[in-house]
C-alpha positions in Angstrom: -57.1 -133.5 -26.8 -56.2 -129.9 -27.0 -54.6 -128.7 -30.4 -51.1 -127.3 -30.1 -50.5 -123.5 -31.2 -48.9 -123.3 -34.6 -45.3 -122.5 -34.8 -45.8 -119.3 -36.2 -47.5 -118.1 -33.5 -44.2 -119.7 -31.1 -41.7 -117.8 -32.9 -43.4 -114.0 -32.6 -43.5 -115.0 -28.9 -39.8 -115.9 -28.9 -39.3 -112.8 -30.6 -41.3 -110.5 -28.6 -39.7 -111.4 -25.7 -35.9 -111.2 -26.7 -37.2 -107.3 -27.3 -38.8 -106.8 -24.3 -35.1 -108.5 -23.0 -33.3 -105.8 -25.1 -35.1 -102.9 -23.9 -34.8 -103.9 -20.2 -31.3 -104.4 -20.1 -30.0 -102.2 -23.1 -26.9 -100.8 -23.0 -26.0 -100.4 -19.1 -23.9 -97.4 -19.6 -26.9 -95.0 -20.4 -28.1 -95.8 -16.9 -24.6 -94.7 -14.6 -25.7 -92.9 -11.4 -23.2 -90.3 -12.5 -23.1 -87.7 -15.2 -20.1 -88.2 -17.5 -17.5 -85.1 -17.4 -18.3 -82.5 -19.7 -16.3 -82.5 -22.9 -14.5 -78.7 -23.8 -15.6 -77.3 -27.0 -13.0 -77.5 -29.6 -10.1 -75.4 -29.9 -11.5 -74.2 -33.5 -14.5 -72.8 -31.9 -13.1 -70.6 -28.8 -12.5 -66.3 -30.2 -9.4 -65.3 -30.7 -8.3 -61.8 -28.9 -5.4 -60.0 -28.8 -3.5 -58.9 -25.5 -0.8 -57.0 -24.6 1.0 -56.6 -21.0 -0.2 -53.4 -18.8 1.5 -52.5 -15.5 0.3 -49.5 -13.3 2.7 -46.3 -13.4 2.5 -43.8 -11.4 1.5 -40.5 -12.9 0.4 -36.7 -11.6 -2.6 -35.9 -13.3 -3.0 -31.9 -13.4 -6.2 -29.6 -13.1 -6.1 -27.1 -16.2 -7.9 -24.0 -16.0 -8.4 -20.5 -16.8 -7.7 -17.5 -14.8 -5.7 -14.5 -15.5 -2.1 -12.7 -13.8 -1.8 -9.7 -11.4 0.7 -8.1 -9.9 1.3 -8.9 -6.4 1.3 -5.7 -5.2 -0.3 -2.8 -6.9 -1.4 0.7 -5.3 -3.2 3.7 -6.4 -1.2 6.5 -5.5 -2.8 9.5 -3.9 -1.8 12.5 -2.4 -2.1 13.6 0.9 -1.5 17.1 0.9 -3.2 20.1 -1.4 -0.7 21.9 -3.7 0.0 22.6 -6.8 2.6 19.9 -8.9 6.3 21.5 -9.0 8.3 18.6 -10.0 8.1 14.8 -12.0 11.3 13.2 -10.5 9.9 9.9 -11.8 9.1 9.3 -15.3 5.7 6.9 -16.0 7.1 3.0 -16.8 10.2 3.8 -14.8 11.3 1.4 -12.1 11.8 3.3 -9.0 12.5 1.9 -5.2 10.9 1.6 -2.1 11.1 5.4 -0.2 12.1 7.0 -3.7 10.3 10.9 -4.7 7.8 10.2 -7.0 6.0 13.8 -7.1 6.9 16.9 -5.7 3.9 19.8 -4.3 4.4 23.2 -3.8 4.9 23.3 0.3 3.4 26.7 0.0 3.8 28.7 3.5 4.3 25.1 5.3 8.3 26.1 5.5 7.5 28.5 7.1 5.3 27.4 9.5 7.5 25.1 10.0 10.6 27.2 11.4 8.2 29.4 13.9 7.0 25.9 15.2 10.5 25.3 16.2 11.2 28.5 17.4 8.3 28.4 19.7 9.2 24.8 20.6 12.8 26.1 21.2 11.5 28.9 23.4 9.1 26.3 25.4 11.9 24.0 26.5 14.6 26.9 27.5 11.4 28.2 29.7 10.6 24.7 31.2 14.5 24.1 31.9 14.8 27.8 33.8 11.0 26.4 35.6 12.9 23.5 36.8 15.6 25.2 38.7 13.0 27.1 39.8 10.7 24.2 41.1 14.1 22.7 42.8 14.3 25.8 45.2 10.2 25.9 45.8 10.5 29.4 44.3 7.9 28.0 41.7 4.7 26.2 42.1 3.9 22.9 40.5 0.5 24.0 38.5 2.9 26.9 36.6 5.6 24.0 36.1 2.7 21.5 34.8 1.5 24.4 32.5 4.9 25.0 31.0 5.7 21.3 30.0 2.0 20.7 28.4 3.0 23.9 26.6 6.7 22.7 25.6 4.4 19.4 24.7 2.4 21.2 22.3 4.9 22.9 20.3 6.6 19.4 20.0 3.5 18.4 18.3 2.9 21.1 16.3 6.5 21.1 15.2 5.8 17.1 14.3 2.7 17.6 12.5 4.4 20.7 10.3 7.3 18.1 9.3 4.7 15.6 8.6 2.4 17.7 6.3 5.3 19.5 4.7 7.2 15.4 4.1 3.9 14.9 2.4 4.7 17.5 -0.6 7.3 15.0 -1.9 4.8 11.5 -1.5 7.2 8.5 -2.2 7.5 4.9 -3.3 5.9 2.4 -0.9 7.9 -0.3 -2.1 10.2 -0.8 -5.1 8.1 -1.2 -8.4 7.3 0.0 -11.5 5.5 3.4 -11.9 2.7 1.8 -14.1 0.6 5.2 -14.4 1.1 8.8 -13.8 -1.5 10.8 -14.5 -0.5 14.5 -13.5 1.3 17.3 -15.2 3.6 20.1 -14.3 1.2 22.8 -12.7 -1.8 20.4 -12.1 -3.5 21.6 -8.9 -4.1 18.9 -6.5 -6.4 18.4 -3.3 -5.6 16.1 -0.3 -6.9 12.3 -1.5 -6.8 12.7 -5.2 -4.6 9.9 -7.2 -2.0 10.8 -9.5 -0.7 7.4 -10.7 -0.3 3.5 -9.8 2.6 1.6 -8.8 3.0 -2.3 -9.1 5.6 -4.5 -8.2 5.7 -7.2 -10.8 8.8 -9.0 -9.7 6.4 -11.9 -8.3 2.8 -12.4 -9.7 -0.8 -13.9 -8.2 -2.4 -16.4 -11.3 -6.7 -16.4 -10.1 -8.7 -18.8 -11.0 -12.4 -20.5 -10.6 -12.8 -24.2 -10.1 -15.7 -26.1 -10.5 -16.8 -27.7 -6.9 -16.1 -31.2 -7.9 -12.7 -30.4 -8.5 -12.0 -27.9 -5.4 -11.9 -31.0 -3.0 -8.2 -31.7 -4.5 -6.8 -29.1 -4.4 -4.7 -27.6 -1.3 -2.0 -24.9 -0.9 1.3 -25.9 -1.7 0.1 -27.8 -4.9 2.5 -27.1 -7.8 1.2 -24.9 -10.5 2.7 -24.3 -14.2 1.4 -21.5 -15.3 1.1 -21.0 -19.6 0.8 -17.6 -21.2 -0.8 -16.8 -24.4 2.2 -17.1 -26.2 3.0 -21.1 -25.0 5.9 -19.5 -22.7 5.7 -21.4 -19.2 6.3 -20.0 -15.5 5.9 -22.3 -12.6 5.0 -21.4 -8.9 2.9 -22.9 -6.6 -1.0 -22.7 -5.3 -1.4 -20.1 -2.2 -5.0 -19.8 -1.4 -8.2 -21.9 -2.3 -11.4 -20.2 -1.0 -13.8 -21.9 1.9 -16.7 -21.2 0.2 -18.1 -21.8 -3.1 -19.8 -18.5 -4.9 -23.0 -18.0 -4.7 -23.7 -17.4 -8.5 -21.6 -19.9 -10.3 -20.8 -22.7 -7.1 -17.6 -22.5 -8.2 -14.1 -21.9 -6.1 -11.6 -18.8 -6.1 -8.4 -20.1 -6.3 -4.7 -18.2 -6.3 -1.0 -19.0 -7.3 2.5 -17.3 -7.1 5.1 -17.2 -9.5 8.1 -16.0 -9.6 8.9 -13.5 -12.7 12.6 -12.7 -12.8 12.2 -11.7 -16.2 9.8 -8.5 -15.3 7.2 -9.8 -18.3 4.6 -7.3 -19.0 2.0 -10.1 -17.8 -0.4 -8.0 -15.1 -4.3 -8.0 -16.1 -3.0 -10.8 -18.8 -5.2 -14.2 -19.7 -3.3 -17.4 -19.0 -3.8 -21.3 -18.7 -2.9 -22.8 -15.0 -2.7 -26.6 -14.3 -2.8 -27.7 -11.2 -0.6 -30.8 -10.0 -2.9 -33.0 -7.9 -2.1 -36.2 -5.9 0.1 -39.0 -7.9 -1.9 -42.0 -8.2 -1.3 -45.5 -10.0 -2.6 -45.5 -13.8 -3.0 -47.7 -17.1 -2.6 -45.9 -20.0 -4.3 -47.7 -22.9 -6.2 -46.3 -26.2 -9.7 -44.9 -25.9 -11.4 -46.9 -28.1 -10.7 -49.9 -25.4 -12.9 -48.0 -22.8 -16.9 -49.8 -23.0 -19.9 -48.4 -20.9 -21.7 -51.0 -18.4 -25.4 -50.6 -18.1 -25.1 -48.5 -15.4 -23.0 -46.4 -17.5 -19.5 -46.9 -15.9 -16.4 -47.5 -18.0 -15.1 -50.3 -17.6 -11.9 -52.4 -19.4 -12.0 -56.2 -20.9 -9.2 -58.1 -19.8 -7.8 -62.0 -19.4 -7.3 -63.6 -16.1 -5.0 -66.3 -15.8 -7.4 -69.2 -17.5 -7.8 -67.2 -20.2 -11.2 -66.3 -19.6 -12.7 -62.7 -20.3 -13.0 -59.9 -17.3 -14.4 -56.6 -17.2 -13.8 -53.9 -14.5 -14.7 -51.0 -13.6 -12.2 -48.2 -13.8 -12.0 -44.7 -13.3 -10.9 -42.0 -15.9 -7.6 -39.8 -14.2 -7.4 -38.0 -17.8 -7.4 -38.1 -21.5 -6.4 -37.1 -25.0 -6.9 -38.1 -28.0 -4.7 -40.9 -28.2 -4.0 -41.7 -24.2 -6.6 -42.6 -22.0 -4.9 -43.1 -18.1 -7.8 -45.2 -15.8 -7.2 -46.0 -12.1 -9.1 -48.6 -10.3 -7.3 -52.2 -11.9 -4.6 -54.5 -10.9 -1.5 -53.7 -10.9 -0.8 -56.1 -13.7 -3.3 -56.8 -16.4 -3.5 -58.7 -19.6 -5.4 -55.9 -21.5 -7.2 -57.3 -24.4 -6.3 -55.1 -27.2 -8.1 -56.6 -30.8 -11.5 -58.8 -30.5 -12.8 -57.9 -27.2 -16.1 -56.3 -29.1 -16.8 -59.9 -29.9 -16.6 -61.5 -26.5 -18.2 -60.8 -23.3 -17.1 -61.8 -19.4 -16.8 -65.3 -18.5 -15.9 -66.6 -21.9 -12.7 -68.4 -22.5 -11.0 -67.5 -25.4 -8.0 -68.1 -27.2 -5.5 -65.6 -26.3 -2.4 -64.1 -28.8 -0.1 -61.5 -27.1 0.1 -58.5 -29.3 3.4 -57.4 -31.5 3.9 -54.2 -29.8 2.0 -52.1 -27.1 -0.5 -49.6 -28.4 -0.6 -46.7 -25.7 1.7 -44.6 -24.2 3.4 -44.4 -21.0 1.5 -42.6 -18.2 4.6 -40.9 -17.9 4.5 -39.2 -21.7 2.4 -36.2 -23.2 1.2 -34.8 -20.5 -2.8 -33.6 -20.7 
């Protein structure tokens, strides 16, 4: 007769199999064929960052540089005629106008010359009138009438060419001005083609200027230009002339403005600071220190979308100062993180608190 087990061994068996029970049936709800939502991190554990409000303004950034201010008419006056100086009529720094004496030359014998020119021009004509009567009753032929008129034609031109040279004693104002220069005296002996003073007419001046190449692609005729002269006075005119072709030497552009000066400033061969208005455009102005570098060294601006999660775009730089920065290329409207965005990076909610007050300046203000 078989011996039974002992109880010992019946109760480790009882117990080894209410654990191999436990194990295979456990707790069901580890085993759903589902993944349970994910739980949000705690509010206490989210940044905090600062934000204001930023809408786009439009604004006219300007191209500032260096150039200096000519007249827009100046002339080295020279004489046309030998002789020797016999009169100043006009005094050097005197404003004189268009057609007005400026020098007078002794005419010499061209007087004259001048009166037996006529005389012989007189004589000419009253000889081709009386060959004309003649002609009309065939009692002269037509080679002796041809003769007589290119004769009558030649005194005409000598008589023309007297008046001309002898008109050239007393050389006159091209065109009102100032009389800048005048470098003769009383008895100074002059020879046809010598100059003997400069005339400008500084009622309107030309502002030149270089460009760098990058820059010349914005720039047109009609663009308005503020000129600034040493001493910070202002005169405004407008862009006339931006050269085709970059130099040679520097690959820079010539450009030119004109500007009215009713004031008659003593500005010609002067230094002075242009800016150039270029194209409006749409512009955030914000702080520099808000500006970051991507890695492939673009700036770009951190900003909220509407979950409150971090962006970063890329913007361009219109201009800046030292407090102002102005960037095109974002929205329209933008919640620009103004405090904290150092610590956070895109993609990462956040807790977001507006700011108390803006921190930059309207587009509109302190211009560049």
């Amino acid at each position: 007769m078989p011996r039974r087990p002992p109880l010992s061994y019946l109760l480790a068996a009882a117990v080894l199999l209410a654990l191999l029970l436990w194990l295979l049936l456990g707790d069901m709800q580890r085993f759903q064929a589902t993944a349970p939502a994910p739980q949000a991190p705690p509010t206490e554990a989210l940044p905090r960052v600062e934000y204001r409000l930023s809408e786009a303004q439009p604004y006219t950034p300007r191209l500032v540089t260096q150039g200096h201010l000519r007249a827009l008419r100046e002339v080295e006056l020279r004489t046309r005629s030998d002789g020797r100086v016999t009169g100043l009529p006009a005094r050097q720094g005197a404003r004189v106008a268009g057609g007005e004496t400026l020098l007078v030359l002794s005419p010499d014998a061209l007087e004259a010359q001048l009166s037996r020119a006529e005389d012989q021009l007189a004589l000419a004509r009253a000889e081709l009138a009386g060959a004309d009567d003649l002609r009309r009753r065939n009692l002269l032929s037509q080679p002796e009438l041809l003769r007589l008129q290119a004769s009558a034609s030649q005194a005409a031109a000598e008589v023309a060419q007297l008046r001309h040279a002898l008109a050239e004693t007393r050389p006159s104002a091209p065109f009102d001005g100032v009389l800048d220069r005048l470098d003769v005296e009383l008895g100074d002996v002059l020879q046809s083609g010598e100059t003997f003073g400069r005339l400008l007419d500084d009622r309107r001046l030309t502002a030149s200027a270089w460009v760098a190449q990058r820059d010349a692609l914005a720039l047109a005729p009609g663009q308005a230009v503020e000129v600034r002269l040493l001493n910070g006075e202002p005169l405004s005119g407008e862009l006339v002339h931006v050269a085709s072709r970059a130099d040679d030497a520097t690959r820079s552009f010539h450009v030119e403005a004109e500007l009215d000066n009713p004031e008659r400033l003593r500005l010609a061969g002067a230094s002075a600071t242009l800016a150039i208005a270029l194209p409006q455009r749409r512009v955030h102005a914000l702080s520099p220190a808000l500006l970051e570098l991507n890695d492939e060294g673009q700036l770009q601006v951190k900003h909220l979308d509407a979950e409150d999660r971090v962006v970063r775009s890329p913007v361009s730089l219109v201009d800046a100062d030292a407090r102002t920065a102005r960037v095109a290329g974002l929205p329209e409207t933008i919640r620009l993180i103004t405090l904290g965005g150092g610590f956070v990076t895109a993609g990462d909610a956040v807790i977001a608190v507006a700011a108390e007050a803006p921190e930059a300046t309207s587009p509109s203000e302190a211009s560049p």
